[in-house]
C-alpha positions as CSV (number, residue, x, y, z in Angstrom):
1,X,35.6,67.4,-43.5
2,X,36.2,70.9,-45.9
3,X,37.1,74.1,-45.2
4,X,35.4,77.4,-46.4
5,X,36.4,80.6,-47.6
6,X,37.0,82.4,-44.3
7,X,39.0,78.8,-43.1
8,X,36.8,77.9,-40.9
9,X,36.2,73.6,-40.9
10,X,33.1,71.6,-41.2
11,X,32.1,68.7,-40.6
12,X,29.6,66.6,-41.8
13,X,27.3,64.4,-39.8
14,X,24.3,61.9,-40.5
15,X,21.7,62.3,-37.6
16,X,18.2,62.9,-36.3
17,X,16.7,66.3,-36.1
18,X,16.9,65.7,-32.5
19,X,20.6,64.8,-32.3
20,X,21.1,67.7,-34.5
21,X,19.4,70.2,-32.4
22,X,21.4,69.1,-29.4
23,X,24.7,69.6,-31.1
24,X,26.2,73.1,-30.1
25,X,27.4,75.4,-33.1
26,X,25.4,72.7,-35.5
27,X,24.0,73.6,-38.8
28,X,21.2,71.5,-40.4
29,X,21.9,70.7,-44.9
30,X,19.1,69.2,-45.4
31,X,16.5,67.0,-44.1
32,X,15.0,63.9,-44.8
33,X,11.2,63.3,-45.8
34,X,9.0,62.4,-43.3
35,X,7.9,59.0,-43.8
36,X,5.0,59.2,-41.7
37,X,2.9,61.6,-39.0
38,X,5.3,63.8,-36.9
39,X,6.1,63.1,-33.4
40,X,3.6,64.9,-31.3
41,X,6.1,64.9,-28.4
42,X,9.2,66.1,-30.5
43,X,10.1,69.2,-32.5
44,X,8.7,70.1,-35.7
45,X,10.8,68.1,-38.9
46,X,13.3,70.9,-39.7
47,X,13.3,72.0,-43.5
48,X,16.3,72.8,-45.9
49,X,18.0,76.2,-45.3
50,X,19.5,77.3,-48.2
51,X,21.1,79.8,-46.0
52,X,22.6,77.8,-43.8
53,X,23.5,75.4,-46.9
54,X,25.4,78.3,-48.2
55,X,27.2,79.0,-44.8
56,X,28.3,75.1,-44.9
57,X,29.8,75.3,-48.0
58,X,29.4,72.7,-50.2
59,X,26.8,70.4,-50.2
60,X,26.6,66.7,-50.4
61,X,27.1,66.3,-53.8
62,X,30.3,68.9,-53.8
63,X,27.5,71.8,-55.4
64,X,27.0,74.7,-53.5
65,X,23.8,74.8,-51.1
66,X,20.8,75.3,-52.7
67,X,21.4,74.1,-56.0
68,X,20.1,71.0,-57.4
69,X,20.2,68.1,-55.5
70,X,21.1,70.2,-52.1
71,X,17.8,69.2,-50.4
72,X,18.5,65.8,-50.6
73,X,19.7,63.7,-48.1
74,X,22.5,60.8,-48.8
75,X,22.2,57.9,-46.8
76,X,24.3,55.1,-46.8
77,X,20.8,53.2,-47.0
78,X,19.6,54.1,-50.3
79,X,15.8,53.4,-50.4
80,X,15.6,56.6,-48.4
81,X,16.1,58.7,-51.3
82,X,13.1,57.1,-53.0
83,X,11.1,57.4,-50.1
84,X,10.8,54.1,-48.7
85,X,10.1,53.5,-44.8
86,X,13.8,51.9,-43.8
87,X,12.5,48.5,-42.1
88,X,13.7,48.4,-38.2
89,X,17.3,46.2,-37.8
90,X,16.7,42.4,-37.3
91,X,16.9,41.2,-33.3
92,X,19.8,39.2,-33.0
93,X,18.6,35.5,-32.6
94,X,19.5,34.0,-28.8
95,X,22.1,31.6,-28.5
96,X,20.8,28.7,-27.0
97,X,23.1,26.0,-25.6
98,X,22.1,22.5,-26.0
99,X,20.9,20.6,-22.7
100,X,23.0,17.8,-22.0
101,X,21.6,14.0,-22.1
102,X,21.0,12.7,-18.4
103,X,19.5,9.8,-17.1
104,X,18.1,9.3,-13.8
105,X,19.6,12.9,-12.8
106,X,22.7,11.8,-13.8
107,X,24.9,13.9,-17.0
108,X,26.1,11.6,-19.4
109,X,29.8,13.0,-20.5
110,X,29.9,13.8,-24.4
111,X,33.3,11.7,-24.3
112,X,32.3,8.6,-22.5
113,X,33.5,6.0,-24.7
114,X,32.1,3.1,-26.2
115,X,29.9,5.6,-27.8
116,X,27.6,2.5,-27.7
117,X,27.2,2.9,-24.2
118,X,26.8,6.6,-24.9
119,X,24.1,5.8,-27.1
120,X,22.4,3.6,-25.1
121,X,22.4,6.1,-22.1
122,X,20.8,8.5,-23.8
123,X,18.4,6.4,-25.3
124,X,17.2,5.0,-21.9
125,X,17.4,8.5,-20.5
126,X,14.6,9.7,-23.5
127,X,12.5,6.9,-23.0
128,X,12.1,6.7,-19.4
129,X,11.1,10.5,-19.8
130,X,8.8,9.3,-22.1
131,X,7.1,6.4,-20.5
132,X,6.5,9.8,-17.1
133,X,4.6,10.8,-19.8
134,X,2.1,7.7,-20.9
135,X,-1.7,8.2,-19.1
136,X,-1.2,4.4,-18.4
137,X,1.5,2.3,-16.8
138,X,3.0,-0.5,-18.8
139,X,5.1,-2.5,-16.2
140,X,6.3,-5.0,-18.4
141,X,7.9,-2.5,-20.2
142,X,9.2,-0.7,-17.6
143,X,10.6,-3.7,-16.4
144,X,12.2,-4.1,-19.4
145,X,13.6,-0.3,-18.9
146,X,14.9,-1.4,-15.8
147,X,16.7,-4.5,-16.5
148,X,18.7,-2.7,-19.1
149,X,19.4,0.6,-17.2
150,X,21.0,-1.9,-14.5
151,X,23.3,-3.6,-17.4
152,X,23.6,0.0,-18.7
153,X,24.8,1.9,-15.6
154,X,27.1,-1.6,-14.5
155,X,28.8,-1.1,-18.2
156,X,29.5,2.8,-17.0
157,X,30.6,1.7,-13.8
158,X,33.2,0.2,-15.1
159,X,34.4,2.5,-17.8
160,X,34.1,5.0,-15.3
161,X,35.3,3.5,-11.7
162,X,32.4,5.0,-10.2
163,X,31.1,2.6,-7.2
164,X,28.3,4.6,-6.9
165,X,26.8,3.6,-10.4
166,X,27.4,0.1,-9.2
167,X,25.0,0.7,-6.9
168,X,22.8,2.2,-8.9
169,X,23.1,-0.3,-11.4
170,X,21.5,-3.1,-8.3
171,X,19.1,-0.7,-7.7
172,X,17.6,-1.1,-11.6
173,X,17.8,-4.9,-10.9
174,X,15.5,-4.4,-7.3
175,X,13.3,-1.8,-9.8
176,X,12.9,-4.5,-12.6
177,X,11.4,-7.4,-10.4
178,X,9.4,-5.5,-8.5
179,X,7.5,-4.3,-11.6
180,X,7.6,-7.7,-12.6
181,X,6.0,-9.0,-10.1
182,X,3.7,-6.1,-9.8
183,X,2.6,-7.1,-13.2
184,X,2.5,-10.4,-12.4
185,X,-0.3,-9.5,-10.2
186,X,-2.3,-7.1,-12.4
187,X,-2.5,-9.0,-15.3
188,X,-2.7,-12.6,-14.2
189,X,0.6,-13.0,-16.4
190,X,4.1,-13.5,-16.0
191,X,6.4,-10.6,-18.0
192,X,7.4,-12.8,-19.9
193,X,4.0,-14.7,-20.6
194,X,5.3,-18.2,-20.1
195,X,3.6,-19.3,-16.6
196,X,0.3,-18.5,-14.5
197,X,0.9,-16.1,-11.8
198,X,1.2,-16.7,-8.2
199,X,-1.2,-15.5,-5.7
200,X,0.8,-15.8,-2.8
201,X,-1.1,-15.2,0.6
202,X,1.4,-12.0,1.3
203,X,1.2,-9.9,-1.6
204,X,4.0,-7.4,-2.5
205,X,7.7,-6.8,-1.8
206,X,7.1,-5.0,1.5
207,X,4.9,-7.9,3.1
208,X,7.8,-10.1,2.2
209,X,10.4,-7.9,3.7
210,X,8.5,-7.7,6.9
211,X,8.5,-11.4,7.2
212,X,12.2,-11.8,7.0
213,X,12.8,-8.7,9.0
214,X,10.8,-11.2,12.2
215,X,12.8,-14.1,11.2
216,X,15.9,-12.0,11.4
217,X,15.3,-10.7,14.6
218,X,13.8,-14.0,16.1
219,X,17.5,-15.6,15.3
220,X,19.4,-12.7,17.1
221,X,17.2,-12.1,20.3
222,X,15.7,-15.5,21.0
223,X,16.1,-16.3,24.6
224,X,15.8,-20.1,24.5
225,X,18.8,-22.3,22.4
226,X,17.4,-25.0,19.9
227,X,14.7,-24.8,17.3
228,X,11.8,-25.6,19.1
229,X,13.0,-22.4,20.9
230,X,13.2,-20.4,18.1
231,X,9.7,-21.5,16.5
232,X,8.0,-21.0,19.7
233,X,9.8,-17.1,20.3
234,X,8.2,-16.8,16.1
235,X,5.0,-17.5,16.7
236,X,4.9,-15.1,20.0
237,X,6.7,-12.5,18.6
238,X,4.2,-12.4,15.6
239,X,1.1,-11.9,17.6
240,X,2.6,-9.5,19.8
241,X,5.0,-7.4,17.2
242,X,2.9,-3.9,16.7
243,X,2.3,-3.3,20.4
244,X,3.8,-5.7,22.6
245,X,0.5,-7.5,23.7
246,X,-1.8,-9.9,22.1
247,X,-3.9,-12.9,22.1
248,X,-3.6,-16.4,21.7
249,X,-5.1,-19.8,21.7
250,X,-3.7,-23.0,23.5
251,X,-4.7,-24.6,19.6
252,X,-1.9,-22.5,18.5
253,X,0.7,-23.8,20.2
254,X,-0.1,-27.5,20.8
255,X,-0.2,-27.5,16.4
256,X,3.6,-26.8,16.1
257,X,4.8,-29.9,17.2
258,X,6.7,-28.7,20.3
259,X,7.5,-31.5,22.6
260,X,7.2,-29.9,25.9
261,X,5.5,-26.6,25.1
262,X,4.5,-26.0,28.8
263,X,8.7,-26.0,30.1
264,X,9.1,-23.5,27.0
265,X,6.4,-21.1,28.1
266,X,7.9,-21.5,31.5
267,X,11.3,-20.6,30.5
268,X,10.3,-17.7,28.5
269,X,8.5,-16.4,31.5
270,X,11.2,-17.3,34.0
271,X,13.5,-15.0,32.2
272,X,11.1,-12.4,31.9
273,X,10.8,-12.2,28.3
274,X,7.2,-13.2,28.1
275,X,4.6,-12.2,30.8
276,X,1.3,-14.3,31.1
277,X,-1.8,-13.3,33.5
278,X,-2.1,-16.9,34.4
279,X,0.4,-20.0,34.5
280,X,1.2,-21.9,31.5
281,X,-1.2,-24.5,31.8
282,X,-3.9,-22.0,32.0
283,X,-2.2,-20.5,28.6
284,X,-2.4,-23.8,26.8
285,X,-6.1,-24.5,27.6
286,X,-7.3,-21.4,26.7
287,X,-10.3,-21.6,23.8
288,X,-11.0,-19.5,21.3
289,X,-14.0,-17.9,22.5
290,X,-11.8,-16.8,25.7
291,X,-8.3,-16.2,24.4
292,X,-5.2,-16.0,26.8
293,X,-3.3,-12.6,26.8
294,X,0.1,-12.5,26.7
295,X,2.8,-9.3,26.9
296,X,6.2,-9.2,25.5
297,X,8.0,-6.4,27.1
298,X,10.8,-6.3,24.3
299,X,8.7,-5.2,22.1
300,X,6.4,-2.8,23.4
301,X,6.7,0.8,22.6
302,X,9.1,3.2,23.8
303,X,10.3,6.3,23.4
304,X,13.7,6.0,24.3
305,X,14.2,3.5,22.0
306,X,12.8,2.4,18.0
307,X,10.6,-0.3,17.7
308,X,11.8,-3.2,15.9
309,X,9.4,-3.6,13.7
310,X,8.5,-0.8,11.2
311,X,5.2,-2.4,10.1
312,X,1.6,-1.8,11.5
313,X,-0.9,-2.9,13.0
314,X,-2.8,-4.3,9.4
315,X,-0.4,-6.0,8.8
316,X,1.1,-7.7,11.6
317,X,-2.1,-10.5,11.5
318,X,-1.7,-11.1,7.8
319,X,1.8,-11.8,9.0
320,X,0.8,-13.9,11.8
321,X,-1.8,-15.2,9.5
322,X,1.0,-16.9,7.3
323,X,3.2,-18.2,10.0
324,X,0.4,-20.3,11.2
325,X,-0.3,-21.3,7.6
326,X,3.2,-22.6,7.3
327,X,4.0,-24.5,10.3
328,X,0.2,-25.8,10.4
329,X,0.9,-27.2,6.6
330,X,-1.3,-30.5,6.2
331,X,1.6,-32.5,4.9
332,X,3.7,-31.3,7.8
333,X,1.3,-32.5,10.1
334,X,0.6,-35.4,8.5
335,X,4.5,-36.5,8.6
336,X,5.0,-35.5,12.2
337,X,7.3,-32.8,11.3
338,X,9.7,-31.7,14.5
339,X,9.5,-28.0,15.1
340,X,13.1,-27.2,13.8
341,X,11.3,-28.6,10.3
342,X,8.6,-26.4,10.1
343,X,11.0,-23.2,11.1
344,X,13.2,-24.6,7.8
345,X,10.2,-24.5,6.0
346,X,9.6,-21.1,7.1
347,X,13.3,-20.0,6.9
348,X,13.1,-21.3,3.6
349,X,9.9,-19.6,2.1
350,X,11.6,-16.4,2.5
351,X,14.8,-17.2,0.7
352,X,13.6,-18.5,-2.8
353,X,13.0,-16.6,-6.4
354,X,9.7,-16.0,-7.6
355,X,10.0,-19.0,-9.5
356,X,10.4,-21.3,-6.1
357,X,14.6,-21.6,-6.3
358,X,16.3,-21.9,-3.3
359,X,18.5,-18.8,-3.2
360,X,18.9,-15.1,-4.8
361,X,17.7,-16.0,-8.7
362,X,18.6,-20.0,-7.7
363,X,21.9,-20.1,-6.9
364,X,21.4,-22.0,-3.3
365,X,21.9,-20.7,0.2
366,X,25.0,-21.2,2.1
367,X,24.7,-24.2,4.4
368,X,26.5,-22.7,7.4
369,X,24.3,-19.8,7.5
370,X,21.6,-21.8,7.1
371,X,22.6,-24.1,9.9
372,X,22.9,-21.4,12.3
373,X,19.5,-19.7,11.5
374,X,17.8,-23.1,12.3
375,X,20.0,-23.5,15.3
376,X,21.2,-26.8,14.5
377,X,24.2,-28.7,13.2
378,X,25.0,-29.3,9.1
379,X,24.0,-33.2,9.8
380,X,20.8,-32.4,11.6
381,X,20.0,-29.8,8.8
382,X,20.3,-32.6,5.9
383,X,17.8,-34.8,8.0
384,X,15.6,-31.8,8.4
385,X,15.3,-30.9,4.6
386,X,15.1,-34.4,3.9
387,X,11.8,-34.5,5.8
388,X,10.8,-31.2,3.9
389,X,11.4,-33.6,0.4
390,X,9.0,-36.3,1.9
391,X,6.7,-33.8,3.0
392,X,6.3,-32.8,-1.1
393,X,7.7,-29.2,0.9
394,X,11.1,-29.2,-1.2
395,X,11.9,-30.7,-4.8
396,X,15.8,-31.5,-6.1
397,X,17.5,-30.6,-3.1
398,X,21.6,-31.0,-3.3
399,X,24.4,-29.7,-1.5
400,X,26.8,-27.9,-4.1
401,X,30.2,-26.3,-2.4
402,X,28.4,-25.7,0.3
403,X,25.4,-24.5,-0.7
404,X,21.9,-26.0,-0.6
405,X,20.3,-25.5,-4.0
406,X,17.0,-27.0,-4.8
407,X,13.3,-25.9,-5.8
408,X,10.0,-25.4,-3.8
409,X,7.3,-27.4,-5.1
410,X,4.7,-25.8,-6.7
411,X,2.0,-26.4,-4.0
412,X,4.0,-23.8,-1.7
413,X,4.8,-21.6,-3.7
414,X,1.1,-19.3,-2.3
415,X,3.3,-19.1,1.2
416,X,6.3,-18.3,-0.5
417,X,8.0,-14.2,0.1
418,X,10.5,-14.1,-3.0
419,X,13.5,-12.3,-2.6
420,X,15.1,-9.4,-4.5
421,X,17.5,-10.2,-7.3
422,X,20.3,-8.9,-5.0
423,X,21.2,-9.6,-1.2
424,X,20.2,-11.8,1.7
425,X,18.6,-10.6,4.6
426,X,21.3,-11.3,7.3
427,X,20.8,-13.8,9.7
428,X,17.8,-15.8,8.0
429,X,19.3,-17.6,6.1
């Protein structure tokens, strides 16, 4: 700021010829050198007035207007005065925050400590986004993914005190044997490469659920007491299960070993559980090229109520298909094998590891609830599984605190449904 002659102040701006123009009372110094074409739209570039230089006093270089060096602008950026086109400000580079590791929609915490397990978290979480990614599944490696996702997330759990990665942790365990055994059937190989597969007559995890799902619910709604009760209500319930009716041969029944089949179809009639067109005679005799019919009211369809069953109507025979496989065995048949034998033996095909060990990954099932399955007492369950050994059904069987431990022999291992790593299905064993 300066003051003239007549006292008047100035003051001295740096702008546009725009800015300028729309200034009241404003004087233009000088003006800058266009550095390119004119702005069609805008005023015409306004020129030196010496004039009005003269009016404003001084000029930027403390000479009076007009002299030398009046014309000529001083910006703080001085490669205008030469001339040079000022290049346009730099755009102010976005802040990007990083995105935090997670694994299986899960955040890993930056503190979680071991940073090991942090490590390892993030690791897993990167490399199962990777494998999303491959054009073609590997499931022995995702197996492998598994397995240490479930040792992963139970090491969190307890850093943590989270139940719910405890669950999650049993879930990687289900994940990893079911791609093991999924490639167990694509490739003919073991995940490990050290035994021939298995090809078991049901094929896959659901199949094998199914089958203990029937077994379950034959040992909490069976109508008759007693195994031969029990093996009988099996057998029915399997060729009825999708919609409550079905077919059957007298062959079918007279093979199981039941020593008075004809009171037992009476009794399940009497109590109106089962519901026969004829008597049950007639039932027994029937052939297979004119099969009996036979209704089970508990299990047809309503809609007031779910059915017990979720699977359908493809599968139900392959179900019924391995029942009759089991309890028809030819060693069992060849032994004499009472009925409550052959429902062990199917008890038992659904409670093993893929490998054939009696138990969740061979660590024996718990004789009471064993006993109570079969519907008979602890002594009459040792005889039973001793006729099992004989019939080359059962290898190395033992009772351990109370546990029955033990192998399935290698010949029925095709009718065997492996469990998960984790859990029993209630009531079947």
């Amino acid at each position: 700021m300066s003051a003239d002659r007549a006292g008047r102040w100035w003051r001295a701006l740096e702008c546009c010829s725009r800015c300028a123009a729309a200034i009241p009372g404003a004087r233009t110094t000088a003006a800058a050198p266009a550095s390119g074409p004119p702005d069609a739209d805008g005023p015409p570039l306004t020129t030196a007035d010496p004039a009005a230089g003269a009016g404003a006093g001084a000029g930027a270089d403390g000479r009076p207007g007009g002299g030398p060096g009046a014309g000529t602008p001083r910006f703080s950026d001085r490669t205008a005065q030469s001339g040079a086109q000022v290049p346009p400000p730099r755009p102010t580079p976005a802040r990007h925050r990083p995105r935090p590791a997670t694994i299986a929609q899960r955040v890993v915490p930056d503190d979680l400590k071991p940073v090991e397990l942090r490590d390892e978290l993030v690791a897993l979480g990167d490399l199962f986004r990777a494998y999303q990614r491959r054009d073609q599944p590997d499931l022995a490696l995702l197996a492998d993914l598994h397995t240490r996702k479930a040792h992963a997330f139970a090491a969190w759990a307890e850093a943590s005190g989270d139940h719910r990665l405890r669950l999650d942790a049993r879930r990687a365990e289900q994940a990893a044997d079911a791609a093991r055994v999924q490639h167990e059937h694509r490739t003919g190989l073991s995940a490990a490469g050290d035994r021939p597969p298995v090809a078991r007559l049901l094929t896959g995890a659901a199949q094998w659920d199914h089958a203990r799902s029937v077994l379950a619910h034959v040992v909490a709604t069976a109508p008759l007491p007693g195994p031969q009760g029990r093996l009988l209500v099996t057998m029915l319930t399997l060729r009825t299960a999708h919609s409550g009716s079905g077919h059957l041969v007298g062959q079918d029944l007279t093979g199981m070993g039941l020593s008075e089949p004809e009171d037992l179809i009476a009794r399940l009639t009497d109590c109106g559980w089962l519901r026969i067109p004829g008597t049950p005679a007639e039932l027994l005799a029937s052939r297979p090229e004119n099969p009996a019919s036979l209704t089970v009211p508990s299990l047809t369809p309503r809609t007031d109520a779910p059915a017990p069953f979720t699977f359908g109507k493809k599968v139900r025979p392959k179900l019924s298909g391995w029942a009759q496989r089991v309890v028809s065995d030819k060693k069992l048949r060849k032994a004499g094998a009472a009925p409550g034998t052959r429902f062990l033996a199917l008890t038992l095909a659904t409670q093993c590891s893929p490998d054939g060990r009696l138990g969740t990954g061979g660590d024996g099932i718990d004789l009471d609830r064993l006993a109570a399955a079969c519907a008979v007492d602890l002594v009459e369950l040792r005889c039973l599984v001793d006729q099992l050994t004989a019939a080359d059904w059962v290898e190395g069987a033992a009772v351990t605190d109370g546990r029955l431990t033990g192998r399935l022999t290698e010949r029925v291992l095709p009718l065997t449904c492996p469990l998960p790593q984790r859990g029993l299905v209630d009531g079947s064993g």
